[in-house]
Legacy VTK file of the C-alpha trace (Angstrom):
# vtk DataFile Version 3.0
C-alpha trace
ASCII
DATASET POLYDATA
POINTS 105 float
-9.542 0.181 -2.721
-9.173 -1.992 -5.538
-6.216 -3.143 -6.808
-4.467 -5.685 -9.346
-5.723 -4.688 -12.287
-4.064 -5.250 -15.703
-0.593 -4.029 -16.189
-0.462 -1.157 -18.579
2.931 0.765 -18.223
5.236 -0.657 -15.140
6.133 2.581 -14.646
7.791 3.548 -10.977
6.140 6.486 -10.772
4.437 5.389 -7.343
7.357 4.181 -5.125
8.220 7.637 -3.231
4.799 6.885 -1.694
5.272 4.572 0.688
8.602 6.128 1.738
9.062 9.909 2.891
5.695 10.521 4.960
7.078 9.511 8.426
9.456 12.599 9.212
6.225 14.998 10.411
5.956 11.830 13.133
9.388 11.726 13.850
9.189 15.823 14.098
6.527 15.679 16.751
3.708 15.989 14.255
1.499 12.904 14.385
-1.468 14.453 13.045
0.113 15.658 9.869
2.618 12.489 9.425
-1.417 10.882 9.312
-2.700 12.765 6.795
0.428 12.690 4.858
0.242 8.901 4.879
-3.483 9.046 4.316
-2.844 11.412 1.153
-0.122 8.945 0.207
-2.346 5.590 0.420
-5.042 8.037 -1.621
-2.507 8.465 -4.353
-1.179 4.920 -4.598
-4.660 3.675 -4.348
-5.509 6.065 -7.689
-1.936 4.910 -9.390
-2.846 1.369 -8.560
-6.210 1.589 -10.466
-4.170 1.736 -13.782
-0.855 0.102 -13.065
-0.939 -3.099 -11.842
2.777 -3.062 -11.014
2.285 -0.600 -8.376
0.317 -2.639 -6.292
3.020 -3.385 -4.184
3.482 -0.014 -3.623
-0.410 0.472 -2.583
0.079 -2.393 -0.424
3.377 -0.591 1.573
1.525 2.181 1.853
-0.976 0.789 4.301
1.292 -0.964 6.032
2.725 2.379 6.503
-0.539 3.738 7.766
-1.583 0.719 9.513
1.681 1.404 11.520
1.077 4.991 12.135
-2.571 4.326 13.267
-1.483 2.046 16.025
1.102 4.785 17.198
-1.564 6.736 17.814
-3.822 4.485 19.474
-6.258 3.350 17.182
-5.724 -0.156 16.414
-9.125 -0.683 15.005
-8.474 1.167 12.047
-5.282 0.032 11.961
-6.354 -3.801 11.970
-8.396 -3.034 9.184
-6.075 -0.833 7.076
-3.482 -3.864 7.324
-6.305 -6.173 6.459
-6.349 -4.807 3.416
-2.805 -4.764 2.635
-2.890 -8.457 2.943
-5.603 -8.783 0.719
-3.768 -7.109 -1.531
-0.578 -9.324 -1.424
-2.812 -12.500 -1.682
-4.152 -11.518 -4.952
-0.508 -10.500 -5.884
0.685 -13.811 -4.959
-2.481 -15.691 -6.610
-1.888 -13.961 -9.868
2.069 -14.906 -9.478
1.253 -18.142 -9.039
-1.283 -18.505 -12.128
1.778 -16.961 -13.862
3.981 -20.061 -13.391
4.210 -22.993 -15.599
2.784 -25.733 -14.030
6.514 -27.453 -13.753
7.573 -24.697 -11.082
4.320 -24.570 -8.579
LINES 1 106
105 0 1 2 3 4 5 6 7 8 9 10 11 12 13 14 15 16 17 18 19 20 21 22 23 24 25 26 27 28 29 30 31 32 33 34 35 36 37 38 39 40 41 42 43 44 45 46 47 48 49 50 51 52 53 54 55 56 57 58 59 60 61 62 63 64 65 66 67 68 69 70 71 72 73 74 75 76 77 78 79 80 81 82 83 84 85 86 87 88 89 90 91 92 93 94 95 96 97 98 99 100 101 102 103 104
């Protein structure tokens, strides 16, 4: 997934992503708390692509699978799902840090 690309709008629209898909877990449904999150990080991902503000959203929203695919036992999907979370918050933090004047690096 690519992320981080040029802020258009800042809008908020993607923050319930990250946030609501855990209750099928919690209800005894692992399965469909997965493919929630999956459809989630699929939606972020797509958000992402034109908002650069939502990145951090994109970024929770592995986490948030990474999580639910150790739960369930498959921790080499989830070591590479949170890989690329932090990917994604390096180039967040890069880009902050190219943002600074050079007084406050």
């Amino acid at each position: 997934m690519r992320c981080c690309q040029p802020a258009t709008d800042g809008s908020q629209q993607g923050q319930f992503l990250s946030k609501p898909v855990g209750s099928p877990s919690n209800a005894g449904d692992g399965a469909g708390a997965l493919a929630a999150i999956r459809e989630a990080v699929r939606s972020a991902a797509r958000l992402a692509q034109d908002t650069r503000a939502l990145c951090p959203d994109l970024a929770s929203s592995l986490n948030n699978l990474s999580n639910h695919l150790a739960d369930a036992g498959d921790g080499t999907a989830a070591l590479a799902v949170i890989r690329e979370a932090v990917e994604i918050g390096r180039r967040l933090a890069q880009d902050t840090r190219r943002a600074l004047p050079p007084t406050s690096r």
